[in-house]
C-alpha positions, 0 to 999 in steps of 0.5 A: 557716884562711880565714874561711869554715872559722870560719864554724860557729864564728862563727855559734855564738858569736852564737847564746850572744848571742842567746840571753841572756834568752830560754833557760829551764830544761829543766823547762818552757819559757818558754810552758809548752810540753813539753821535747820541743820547742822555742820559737822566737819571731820578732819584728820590730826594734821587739819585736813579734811576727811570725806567718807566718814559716817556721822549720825546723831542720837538723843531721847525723847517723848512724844508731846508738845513739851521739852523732851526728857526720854524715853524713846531714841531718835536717830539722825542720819547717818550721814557721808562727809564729802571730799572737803570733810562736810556733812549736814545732818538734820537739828533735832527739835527741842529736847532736854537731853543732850544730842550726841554727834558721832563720826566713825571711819573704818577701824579708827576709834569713833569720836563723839560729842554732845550738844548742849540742850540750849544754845547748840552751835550750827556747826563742830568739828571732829578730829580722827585718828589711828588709834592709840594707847593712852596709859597711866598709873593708879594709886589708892590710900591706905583706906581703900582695898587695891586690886582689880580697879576698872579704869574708864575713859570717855569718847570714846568709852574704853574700860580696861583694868589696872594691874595688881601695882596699878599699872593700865593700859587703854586701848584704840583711843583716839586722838583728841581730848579724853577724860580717864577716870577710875572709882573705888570705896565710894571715891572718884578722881579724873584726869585730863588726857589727849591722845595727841601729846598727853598720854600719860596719866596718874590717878591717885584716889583721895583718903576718906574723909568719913573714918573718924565721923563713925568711931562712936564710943559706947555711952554708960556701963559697958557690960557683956550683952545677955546674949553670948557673944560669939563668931561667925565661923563656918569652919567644919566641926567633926565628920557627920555620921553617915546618913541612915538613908538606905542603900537601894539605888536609886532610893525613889526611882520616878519623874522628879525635879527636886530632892530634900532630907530630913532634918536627922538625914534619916529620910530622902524626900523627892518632889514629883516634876512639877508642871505649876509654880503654884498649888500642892506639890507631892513629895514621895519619902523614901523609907529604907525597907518598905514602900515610898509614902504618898505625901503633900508638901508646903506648898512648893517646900517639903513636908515636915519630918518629926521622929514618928509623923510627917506632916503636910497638905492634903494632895488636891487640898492646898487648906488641909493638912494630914499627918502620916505615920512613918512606920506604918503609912497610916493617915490622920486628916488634922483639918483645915489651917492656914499654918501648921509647925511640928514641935519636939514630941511630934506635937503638931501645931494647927493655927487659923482658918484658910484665907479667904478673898480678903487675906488672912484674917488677924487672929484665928484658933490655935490648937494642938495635936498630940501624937495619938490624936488628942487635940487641946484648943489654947485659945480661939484668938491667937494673933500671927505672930506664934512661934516655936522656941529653942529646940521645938519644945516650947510655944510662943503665942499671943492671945488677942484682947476680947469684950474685958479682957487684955491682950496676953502673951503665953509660952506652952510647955509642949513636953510638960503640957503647961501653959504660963502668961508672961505678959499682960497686955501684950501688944506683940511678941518676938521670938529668935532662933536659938535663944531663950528670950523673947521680947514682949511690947506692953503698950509704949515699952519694950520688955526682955524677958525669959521664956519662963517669964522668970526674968523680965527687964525693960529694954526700951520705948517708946515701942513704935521707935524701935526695931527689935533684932533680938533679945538684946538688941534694937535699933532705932533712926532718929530724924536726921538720919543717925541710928542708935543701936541699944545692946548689953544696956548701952546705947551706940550712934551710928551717925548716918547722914541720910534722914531719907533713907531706911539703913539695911540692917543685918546680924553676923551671928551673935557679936556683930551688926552690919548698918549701910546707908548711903553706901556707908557700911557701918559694923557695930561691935557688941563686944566692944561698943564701937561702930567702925566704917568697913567700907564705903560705896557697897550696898547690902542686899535688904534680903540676906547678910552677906556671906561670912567666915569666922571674922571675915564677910564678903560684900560687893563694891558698887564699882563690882568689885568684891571685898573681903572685909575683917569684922573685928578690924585686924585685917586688911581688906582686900578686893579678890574678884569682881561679881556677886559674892555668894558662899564660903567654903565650909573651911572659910579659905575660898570663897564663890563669886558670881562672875560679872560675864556675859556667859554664866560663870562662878569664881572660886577664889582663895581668901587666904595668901595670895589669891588665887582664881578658879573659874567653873563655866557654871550657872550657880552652885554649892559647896560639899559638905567635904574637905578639901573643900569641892564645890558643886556647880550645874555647868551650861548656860542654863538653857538645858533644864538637866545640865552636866552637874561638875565637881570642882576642887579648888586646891588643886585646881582639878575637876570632873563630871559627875552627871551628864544630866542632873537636875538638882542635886543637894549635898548630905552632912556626911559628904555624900551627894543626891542626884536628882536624875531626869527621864532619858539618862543612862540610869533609872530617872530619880533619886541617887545617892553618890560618893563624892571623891575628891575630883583628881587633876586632869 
C-alpha cells in the first residue's frame, strides 16, 4: 500500500485531533443551532474569527434505504461564515462514507476535515492561514533504489519531490496539523507535521523484512538446464545489408495507413487505409521491376511472405486463402481454413474449417500444400494446438483419439516429407521458439523430448499441477501460495505468501525467470539455482515481460517510479524516471519511458553513468536500427491522424522533423526508414523509403 491509498485514513485520524474541545452533544449544538446542521467555525491562527470563507461538504452515496457506501457525490452548501466566523451547513443523512468539510479563503491553503461516519460532532473548528512550506529530508535503505521519491502530505494534498540527496519542499501548506508521507519499494513511513511550529520533518524508509525470506537454495544435483543458457542482450550485432527493396520512390504510391516488410526485407508490403477495425484488409507488395500485387492480409496483419509465394485471405472472403506467385502474380485459391502458416520450402499449412456461430470446433483436417500445388492430407482430427518448430522446417501436430485409437503426437518433416509418432497417448503438446524440444503430456505426466522423438525424459506430474514455460522449465503453485520452479532437474521454491493470487510469470531470454505476486518481484536464476527478491511494491504487466538489456530489465514501481534493475545481482538498482518503461535502445544504454504528464510525453534516459533525461513532446515510438542510437517518435497530442514524425539522438541531445505529416513509419535492418505518407503531403501519398542521418544539434 502506497501513501496515498492511506490518505482518507490519514485525514480521519487528524479530523479526531482537531476536533477535541470543540464536539458538543447531539442535543444541541455549541451555538445553540438545531441538530439537523452542523457548525463550523473558521478561525485565524491567533483565535479570531474569520467570516467571508467558503464552506462546502462533500460525501458519496446510493440511492436506497440503507447506509450508503457510493457511488454518486452529494454536495453540501457552500455555505459563507458571518462576521463572528460561523456557518451552518446541512447534516448529511446516514452514510457509511466519511463527510468531508472544507473552508477556503482567497489564496490561503483550504483546510478540510472528515466526519466520522458514526457519532459525528454538531460543530468543528477550522484554522486558516497564509501558506507556508513545510520541508524535510528523506532517507532510504541500502535495499531500496533512491531518487525521484514523491513525497505526499494531507489536508490539504500537496505532492512535491525530493531531490537526488533527499531534500523537499511542500509548498502553500496551511497552518494546522498535516501528515507527510512518502512510499518506495513496497514501503510506507509518516510523520506528524504542523504548519504552525513543527515544519521540519525526517522520513527514513524502514530496510525490508522480506530479503532473506526468498534466497531459496536449489534442492538435489544441480546440473546445467538442457537449454543453453544465455543473456538478454540487446546489443547490435554487425550492420544489416541493405534491403533489396527497390529504388522507385515512393515504392507503392496510393491511400495507405500502415507499412510492413518481409522477414528477408526483400519486399514492402502496405496496407489500403482502412475505414473498419475488423474483416480483410488488402495489402498491396511492392516488387522491384514489375507491377504491386493485389493481396489479402490476416486480418488486419499482413500476408505471409515465403521465397516464391505469399499467402493470405481472399479480398471479400475473410475464410479463404490464396497463394500468390512473386514473379509471376499467378494465384492459386487453396480453400476454405480457420489457420494457415507457410513452412521452409513454401509448404503452406491449411488447418480447420471456418468457425461457425458456436466457435471453432476443437479439432479439424490438417493438410498441406506443396509449392507446385500438390496437397497431402495428415490427418482429418488434428487438435489446435500444431505449431511449426525451429526454422519452419518441422511440423508439430496432434492427432485427436478416435473409436479405438489413441490420441498421438506427430512431427513432419517438411523437407524430407516424413511423418514420426513421438508420443502415444498424447493428450497436449507444446512447442517453443527457437528450440528443439517440445513438451509431450501423456496422461498425469509431463515428458521432454526431442522433436526426432530420439530423447524423451519425463519432466514432471501430476500434468494438471504444472505450468509448461519451456522445455525445461515448469512452475507449479501449491496451496499456500509458494511457487516451485523445476528446471535443469531440480526443483526452486519461491516462497510467496498469497495463496489467492496467480504469480505473473515471464522469461528473460534463456537464463532467467521473472515471478511477481503480491507486488514481490522474484527472479529465478537457471544458472545458479537461486530465487533472489529484485524489487518489492512493482507489478508485472500479465501480458509482455518488461523490457530488458543484456543483464538489465526496466520495471515500474507502484509509486510510478521506474527501475532499472540488475537480473543477475551485480548492480544496484536505480530509479531513472517516472512513467511506464517501454524499450531499450538497440545498444542498451538509453531507455524510453512513457512519461507520467498530462500531455503525451516520452523520456529518453541514460541507464549508464549519471542519468540523463531527453524529453521528446511525443505520443509513442520506436528506436532505429542506428547507431548512435536515434529514436523515432509521431509528436503532437494525438489528435492529428498524420502527425509530424521527429528523429531524436539522445547522445547528443539534438533532434529534427522527418515528416510534417506521417502516419506510420517502421524502421528497416539496415537503418533506413519507411514512411507511410497520407493524401494532401508535399510528395505523392504512400510508401517511401528514407535516410536516416543522425539529426544534428540544433
Amino acid at each position: 500500500m502506497t501513501f496515498t491509498t492511506r490518505r482518507w485514513s490519514l485525514v480521519l485520524a487528524l479530523a479526531g485531533t482537531a476536533w477535541g474541545g470543540c464536539a458538543t452533544s447531539r442535543g444541541a449544538a455549541a451555538n445553540g443551532a438545531p441538530t439537523d446542521q452542523v457548525a463550523v467555525r473558521v478561525i485565524d491562527e491567533a483565535g479570531a474569527p474569520l467570516g467571508g470563507v467558503e464552506v462546502t461538504g462533500r460525501y458519496q452515496t446510493n440511492p436506497g434505504p440503507t447506509g450508503s457506501t457510493c457511488c454518486r457525490e452529494v454536495v453540501l452548501g457552500p455555505v459563507t461564515t458571518a462576521r463572528d466566523g460561523l456557518a451552518q451547513l446541512p447534516r448529511p443523512a446516514a452514510t457509511m462514507t466519511p463527510v468531508v468539510i472544507t473552508a477556503r479563503r482567497g489564496d490561503w491553503p483550504a483546510q478540510a476535515v472528515a466526519l466520522p461516519t458514526f457519532g459525528a460532532p454538531n460543530a468543528i473548528t477550522l484554522t486558516l492561514g497564509p501558506p507556508r512550506a513545510i520541508e524535510g529530508q528523506v532517507t532510504v535503505p541500502d535495499d531500496c533504489p533512491g531518487g525521484l521519491l514523491e513525497v505526499a502530505a494531507s489536508a490539504p494534498p500537496v505532492t512535491a519531490q525530493a531531490t537526488p540527496d533527499g531534500h523537499f519542499v511542500l509548498p502553500g501548506m496551511g497552518p494546522g496539523p498535516v501528515t507527510v508521507g512518502v512510499s518506495a519499494c513496497g514501503r510506507s513511513v509518516t510523520a506528524a507535521a504542523d504548519g504552525g511550529a513543527h515544519r521540519q520533518v525526517t522520513l527514513a524508509l524502514p530496510p525490508s523484512p522480506k530479503a532473506g525470506r526468498y534466497r531459496a537454495p536449489a534442492i538435489g544435483q544441480a546440473h546445467p538446464p538442457a537449454a543453453k543458457l544465455a543473456e538478454t542482450g540487446t546489443a547490435p550485432g554487425p550492420a544489416a545489408s541493405r534491403c533489396a527493396l527497390g529504388d522507385s520512390q515512393p515504392l507503392i504510391a496510393g491511400d495507405f495507413d500502415r507499412a510492413a516488410i518481409d522477414p528477408g526485407c526483400r519486399y514492402a508490403l502496405a496496407r489500403q487505409h482502412a475505414t473498419t477495425t475488423t474483416g480483410t484488409h488488402p495489402w498491396q507488395l511492392a516488387r522491384p521491376g514489375a507491377a504491386p500485387l493485389q493481396l489479402g492480409g490476416l486480418g488486419t496483419e499482413p500476408p505471409l511472405v515465403g521465397r516464391r509465394v505469399v499467402v493470405g485471405e481472399v479480398v471479400g472472403d475473410a475464410t479463404a486463402f490464396e497463394a500468390v506467385d512473386l514473379t509471376s502474380g499467378a494465384r492459386r485459391l487453396l480453400g476454405h481454413a480457420s489457420r494457415v502458416a507457410l513452412g521452409t520450402g513454401d509448404v503452406i499449412v491449411l488447418y480447420g474449417a471456418p468457425a461457425s456461430g458456436g466457435g471453432p470446433a476443437p479439432t479439424g483436417p490438417l493438410e498441406l500444400v506443396s509449392p507446385d500445388g500438390r496437397r497431402r492430407s495428415l490427418t482429418p482430427r488434428a487438435a489446435a494446438d500444431w505449431s511449426l518448430l525451429e526454422d519452419g522446417s518441422r511440423l508439430l501436430y496432434r492427432r485427436a483419439a478416435g473409436g479405438t485409437q489413441p490420441s498421438e503426437a506427430h512431427v513432419y518433416d517438411l523437407a524430407a516429407g516424413h511423418d514420426r509418432t513421438i508420443a502415444t497417448p498424447a493428450d497436449r503438446v507444446w512447442s517453443f521458439a527457437g528450440a528443439r524440444e517440445v513438451v509431450v503430456a501423456e496422461g498425469d505426466r509431463l515428458f521432454a523430448m526431442s522433436a526426432d522423438g530420439t530423447h524423451r525424459q519425463s519432466a514432471a506430474e501430476p500434468a494438471a499441477t504444472w505450468q509448461v514455460l519451456g522445455p525445461d522449465l515448469f512452475v507449479s503453485q501449491g496451496a499456500r501460495g509458494a511457487v516451485t520452479v523445476r528446471t535443469g532437474g531440480r526443483d526452486l521454491v519461491v516462497p510467496f505468501a498469497w495463496a489467492q493470487q496467480r504469480p505473473r510469470l515471464h522469461l528473460v531470454g534463456a537464463r532467467y525467470l521473472l515471478l511477481e505476486s503480491g507486488g514481490d518481484l522474484v527472479v529465478g536464476d537457471g544458472a545458479t539455482g537461486e530465487a533472489r527478491l529484485l524489487a518489492e511494491g512493482a507489478r508485472l504487466s500479465p501480458d509482455a515481460a518488461p523490457p530488458a538489456a543484456g543483464d538489465r530489465i526496466a520495471v515500474q514501481e507502484l509509486t510510478g517510479r521506474t527501475l532499472v534493475l540488475s537480473l543477475s545481482g551485480t548492480e544496484h538498482g536505480r530509479a531513472v524516471a517516472r512513467g511506464t518503461p517501454r524499450s531499450f535502445s538497440p545498444d542498451g544504454r538509453w531507455l524510453a519511458v512513457e512519461a507520467a504528464s498530462p500531455a503525451p510525453r516520452i523520456d529518453l534516459v541514460s541507464v549508464e553513468g549519471p542519468v540523463r533525461s531527453v524529453a521528446v513532446a511525443a505520443r509513442g515510438g520506436q528506436w532505429a536500427q542506428a547507431q548512435p542510437p536515434i529514436y523515432l517518435g509521431s509528436a503532437g497530442d494525438g489528435a492529428s491522424p498524420a502527425p509530424p514524425l521527429v528523429a531524436v539522438a539522445p547522445d547528443q541531445d539534438s533532434r529534427r522533423q522527418l515528416e510534417a505529416r506521417a502516419l506510420s513509419f517502421t524502421p528497416l535492418p539496415d537503418g533506413d526508414l519507411l514512411v507511410v505518407l497520407p493524401p494532401g503531403s508535399a510528395e505523392r501519398p504512400g510508401v517511401w523509403r528514407r535516410p536516416l542521418a543522425p539529426p544534428s544539434r540544433p
